[in-house]
Every structure is written in C-alpha cells, then in structure tokens.
C-alpha positions, 0 to 999 in steps of 0.5 A: 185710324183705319179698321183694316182687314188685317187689324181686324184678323189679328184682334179677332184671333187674339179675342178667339184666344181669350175666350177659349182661355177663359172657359179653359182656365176659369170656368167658375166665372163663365159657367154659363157662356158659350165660347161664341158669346166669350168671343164677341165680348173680348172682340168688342172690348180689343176693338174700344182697346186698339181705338184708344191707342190709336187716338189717344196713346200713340199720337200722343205719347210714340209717335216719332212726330209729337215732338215737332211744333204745331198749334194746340187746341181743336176739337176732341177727336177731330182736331184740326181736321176739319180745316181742310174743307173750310172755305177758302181753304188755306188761311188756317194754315197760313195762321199756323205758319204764322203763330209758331215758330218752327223749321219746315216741319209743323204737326197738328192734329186731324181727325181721330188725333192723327198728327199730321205734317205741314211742310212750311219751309223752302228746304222741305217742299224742294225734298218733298217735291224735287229731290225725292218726289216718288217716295211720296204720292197723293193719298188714296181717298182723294184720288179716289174723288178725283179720279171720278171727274179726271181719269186716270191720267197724268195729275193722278197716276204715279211712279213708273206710269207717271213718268211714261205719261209725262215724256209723252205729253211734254213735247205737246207743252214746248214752248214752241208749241205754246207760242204758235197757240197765242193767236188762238188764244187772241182770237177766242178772247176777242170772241169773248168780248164781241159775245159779252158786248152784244148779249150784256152791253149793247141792249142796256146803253153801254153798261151791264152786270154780268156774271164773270165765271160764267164767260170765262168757263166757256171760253176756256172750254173753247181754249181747251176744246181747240189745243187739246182735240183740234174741236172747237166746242164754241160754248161761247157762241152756244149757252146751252152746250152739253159739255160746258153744262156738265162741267158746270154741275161737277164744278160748281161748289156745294155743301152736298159735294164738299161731303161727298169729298170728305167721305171718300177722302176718309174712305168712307165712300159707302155713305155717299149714297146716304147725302140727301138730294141723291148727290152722289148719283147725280154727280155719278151720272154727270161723271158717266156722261163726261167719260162717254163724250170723251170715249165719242171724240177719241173714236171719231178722231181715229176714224177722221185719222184713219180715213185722211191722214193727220197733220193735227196738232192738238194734244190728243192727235201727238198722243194717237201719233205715238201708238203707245195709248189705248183708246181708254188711256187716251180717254183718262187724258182727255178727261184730265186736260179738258177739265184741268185745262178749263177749269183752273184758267176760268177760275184764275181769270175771273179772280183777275177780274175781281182784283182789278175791279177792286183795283181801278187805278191798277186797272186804269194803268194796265189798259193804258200799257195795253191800248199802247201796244196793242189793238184789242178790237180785232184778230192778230195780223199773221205776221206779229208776234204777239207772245212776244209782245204780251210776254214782254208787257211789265204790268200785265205780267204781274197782274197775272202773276200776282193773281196767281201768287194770291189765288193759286188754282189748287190751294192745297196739295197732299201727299202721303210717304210709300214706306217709313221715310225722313224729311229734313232727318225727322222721321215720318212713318208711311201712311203720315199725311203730309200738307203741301200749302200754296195757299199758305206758302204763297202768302207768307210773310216770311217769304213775301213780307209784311205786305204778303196778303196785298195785291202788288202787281209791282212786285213782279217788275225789274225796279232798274229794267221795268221788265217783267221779273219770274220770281215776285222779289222772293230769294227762293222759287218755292215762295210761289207754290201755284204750279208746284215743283218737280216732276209733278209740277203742273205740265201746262203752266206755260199754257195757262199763264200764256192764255190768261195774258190774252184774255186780261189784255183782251178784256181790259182793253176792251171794257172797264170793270167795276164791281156790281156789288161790292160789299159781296166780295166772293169766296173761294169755294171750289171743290178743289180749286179757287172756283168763286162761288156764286161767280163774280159779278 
C-alpha cells in the first residue's frame, strides 16, 4: 500500500466535492462549518476508506491472486512481511514450499495484507527468469538501498541499459580470461596461508584461533583489486588498508542497518535519519568515501593510459578501451565489481571453512586428493596448467559446489512485473512483489531429496566417472538458484567458483581446521549476502 500522489489528488477532489455537497444540500447539518473544515474531515474519513480496501478488502476478496495456495497466519497487518529480514533468511520460505502444496506459484501475505508471490517450481523461475526476464525488474526500494554501496552498475540497471552493460563487460568474463586469472588466484592464496601462518601460527606452537572472515575478505579484495583495475590493494599484507576498512562497516551486519534496509525497501527512506547512533549518516559517509576512492582509481587509470598506452587486462582497462562509458558509469561498475566481487567470494569461502570444520572426515579426504596433485606450498610453475587440474579435481568441486547449494551468496532475489502480466496463466497485477528463493529453491526436497539440507559433497560427483558432475544429481538446472538464470544471471560465476577452487585447495592443503567453538555455530546474518555474523572462528 502506497499513499501516491496521484491517490492523494483524487481522494482530496472527491472530499472537496463532498464538502461543497454538503453545505449545498444540507445546510441544516453544517450551519455552522466552514467548507475548510468539511473538507479535512471527509479528506480524513476517504483516507481510513481507501486504507480499509486496500488492507483488508482488495487482498482479501479482488485480488486476482487470493486464490493461489499459501500459509495462513501472521500477524495482523504485517502478515508474514516480517520474514524477509529474519536471520538467516530463507528457512520461512523453504517451510512453505515444504507445508503446502502448490504449482509454482504460492501467496502469502506481507505487510498491510498485501499478498505476495513465491515462485516454487522450475517451470516459474525459467518464465520469470529466461523466457520473459525484462518484464520483471527489482523493486524500487532495494534498489534504492543497494544502489548507495553498487552504483548504478550491471546488478542494478535495467532494460535497454541493462543489455548494453552486459555485452560490454562479458568478454571480460570469457572462459579464456578466467583461465589465464587462475595463477593470480594461486599465488593470492598462497599469500594468504604464509600471512595466516606467521601472524596466527608461528608465535603459538603451531595452532591458532582465528577469525576466518576476517582473512577471506582481504583476500578477495586483493583478488578483486587485481582482475577488476590491474591494483593490488594488498589488504593481506596490510590490516589497516582504508578500502578493506570501508567495506567492513558497510558489510558487517547490524540491526541499525538491517532497519535502515527495511525502511528504504518500504520507501520509508525519510525515517533513516531518525535510527539511533546516526546509522544512516555513518553508512552515508563510508558510501561517499567508496564512490571518491573509486572516482580516484578511474582517473589515475585514464591518465596511466593516456601518458603509456595500455595493454592491461583487468576489467576496467577493456571498459576505458571501449570509448562507450563516461568516467561516472566507469565509477558505477567499479562500485559493482569490487564489492559484488569481494564480498560474495569472502562469504562463500569462509562457510567452505565452517562445513569442513564440521566435517573432518570430508576434510581429511579433500586435503589427501589436494597434496596428491598439487604443491600448495609454493607459486604455480609457469608452464602447468592449473585450472585444468583444480577444475578436474571431484572432491574439490563438490565441496565448492555443495557450499554454494547450501549458502548461496544472495539467498533472496525480487522482482516486481513492469505492467499487469501472467506467469504460468495465473494473472499477476504490475506492482505484485514476486520472491525468487535460493535459499529455499536450493534446499528443497522436492528437488534435492530427502537429504536436502545435508552437507553431501558426493553429490556433485559422476557415480560411474568419479568426474566432477554440473548439476548435484538434480533433473533441472533451476534446483540451484546460487547464480540465478538468464540474462540476469551473476556474470562472474566463472570467476568465483574458479577462485574459491583456489583458495580451498590452497588452504586445506595447508592447514587442518577445527572449530575454536563449536557450540557457536554462526549465522547467516548479512545485509544482503550470507556474510556470518561475528565471523567464524
């Protein structure tokens, strides 16, 4: 429910009308108000009017979607709404993918008893997401809250711009160019094990506790710093790097920025200033200082290309080649690949982390299959080819793949139809909010079986080859909604899935894990990823 402008016109001329109605046509019952006051009292009354059909009598009784299966229950007038800012998110709609029976299509109802659309079928996400993918776009509100950390750039935009910003950043995401950024990744995550082992290991006999999260969003900072501007920040090396500083305020969940979220989802953006502990102008000021270090790195990388010429590789290099971005899109794209590059590898790989903590048999047979084919010690010898060798490894993959099955990086997706539309023939009206659940999608039994929730590396091996399966035993590629589909798919899955191959090896070669406490199992807590919060240790 939205008080729009143009709601507020009409109601205000309807209410203009009854008061002139009613000093015209009977006086004796308003001798004695002004047509002022006439107005404000029917303009109150139509407003608690239009709100009662819009809560209770619309969703409830003409809504074209009340008819479709969905839970009962929630509370009054927040129905389930509240859900999608629980921690983790995703189990809530897992549970009702699980409890009712349905066709792809579930309602249920969120705030102000708007009803609300699930997809929970492959048939649904393929329309959603394949066949008709620019009917549908993410709702205004957190795109809003979003756009203040990524830009404007390929995860944000829409339609026309949308496709223009995909055909010019794929070439960057070839498979050519993922290969050739294998010995980069090897040689970071050998940086990282030589910086874990002498600032964690080498004072204290050999073991440590340290805080996972911590190492991993450097290094992937570095990663990042080094594909996306040809920079290496070298965060690893440096704790005290402004970047990683940044990124860690702005990423670090919190319940004063999970309201700060929920506000500008509702549009209710006005009453950020309002969370206590100036929440909002702090995350305001760490958003400013992001887009002014990136505006800095474009423009010393024109005047770097401008002075020697460029033979540079990395992702903004191709997009200055292409003569086709100003200096403020280049900005809104590296805003985009630095923290959708970073973050959502770092959180992957320390839940790698956790799994096989909690896992030490599975542990003990992946480091066996990696110190059986490969140093983990030392750089990469020039002349190996070692994504085809991490690539080719069964137990590797599938921890890798298993990990992202179980904690996809963003475990929920929305979008909204551009006009009145229909998915699966059932009529959806423009404006419906549609849920798209990896988390959920990715765990459900009716897909994955009745061991959908176990860890099951396994699954993500050939029974007859022992080679490294795509699909996790699954008859449908929409069982694994991690990367989503279609045109809005995540453009680097190639890049991540390549760099957490060499971070695992490289760090499960080198140490064995254990959990420091184990009866502390973390939570998926991030703003908009499965960040653990308070890290893993």
């Amino acid at each position: 429910m939205s008080l729009s402008l143009g709601i507020l016109v009409l109601l205000s001329s309807i209410s203009i009308t009854q008061a002139a109605v009613c000093l015209k046509y009977l006086p004796q019952y308003f001798e004695n108000q002004t047509l002022h006051h006439l107005f404000w009292c029917a303009q109150g009354v139509n407003i608690i009017l239009w709100a009662i059909y819009e809560t209770q009598i619309y969703p409830r009784f003409i809504c074209p979607l009340r008819q479709l299966p969905g839970p009962t229950g929630g509370y009054p007038l927040l129905g389930y709404g509240l859900i999608r800012f629980k921690k983790p998110v995703g189990p809530e709609y897992l549970k009702f993918m699980q409890e009712t029976s349905h066709n792809g299509l579930m309602r249920y109802r969120g705030f102000l008893n708007t009803n609300n659309v699930l997809l929970a079928s492959p048939q649904t996400l393929a329309e959603v997401l394949v066949k008709r993918p620019y009917d549908f776009e993410k709702p205004e509100g957190p795109r809003n809250f979003m756009r203040r950390v990524l830009g404007d750039g390929l995860v944000l935009v829409e339609g026309d711009v949308h496709k223009f910003q995909r055909k010019r950043l794929m070439p960057s995401f070839s498979f050519r160019n993922i290969k050739d950024l294998y010995p980069t990744f090897w040689d970071k995550s050998i940086k990282l094990t030589d910086a874990i082992a002498e600032k964690v290991l080498a004072s204290s006999g050999g073991t440590g506790i340290t805080d996972v999260n911590f190492w991993s969003t450097k290094v992937t900072l570095d990663i990042i710093g080094i594909a996306g501007l040809g920079r290496d920040f070298n965060t690893i090396k440096n704790s005290d790097d402004l970047l990683a500083q940044t990124y860690d305020k702005i990423m670090e969940p919190s319940l004063g920025k999970m309201i700060i979220f929920a506000l500008t989802s509702y549009k209710l953006h006005w009453l950020n200033q309002f969370v206590p502990g100036r929440i909002d102008a702090k995350l305001e000021s760490a958003t400013d200082s992001l887009r002014r270090t990136c505006i800095h790195f474009v423009h010393e990388k024109r005047e770097k290309s401008a002075a020697m010429g460029s033979e540079s590789t990395d992702i903004l290099s191709k997009l200055m080649e292409t003569n086709e971005f100003s200096n403020e899109e280049l900005v809104d794209q590296l805003l985009t690949f630095i923290a959708a590059g970073h973050e959502t590898t770092s959180s992957t790989f320390a839940w790698v982390i956790y799994l096989l903590a909690s896992n030490p048999h599975i542990q003990s047979q992946l480091r066996e299959e990696i110190h059986a084919n490969l140093r983990t010690t030392s750089p990469v010898d020039a002349d190996s080819d070692l994504s085809s060798v991490l690539e080719s490894l069964p137990l590797l993959n599938g921890v890798c793949n298993e990990t992202l099955r179980l904690y996809p990086t963003v475990p929920l997706s929305m979008r909204t139809p551009r006009q009145d539309t229909t998915i699966a023939g059932q009529r959806i009206p423009k404006g419906t909010e549609i849920y798209i659940v990896p988390w959920a999608v990715n765990r459900d039994q009716e897909l994955w079986g009745p061991d959908a929730d176990v860890f099951k590396p396994e699954r993500w091996i050939d029974a007859e080859t022992g080679k490294p399966n795509n699909t996790g035993g699954t008859s449908s590629n929409y069982s694994i909604l991690t990367f989503l589909h279609g045109v809005h798919s995540c453009i680097g899955q190639g890049f991540a899935k390549a760099e957490l191959r060499a971070l695992t090896a490289a760090f499960v070669g080198a140490f064995e894990i254990e959990l420091a406490y184990p009866d502390r199992p973390p939570i998926p807590a991030g703003l908009i990823t499965t960040k653990p919060e308070g890290g893993i240790e």
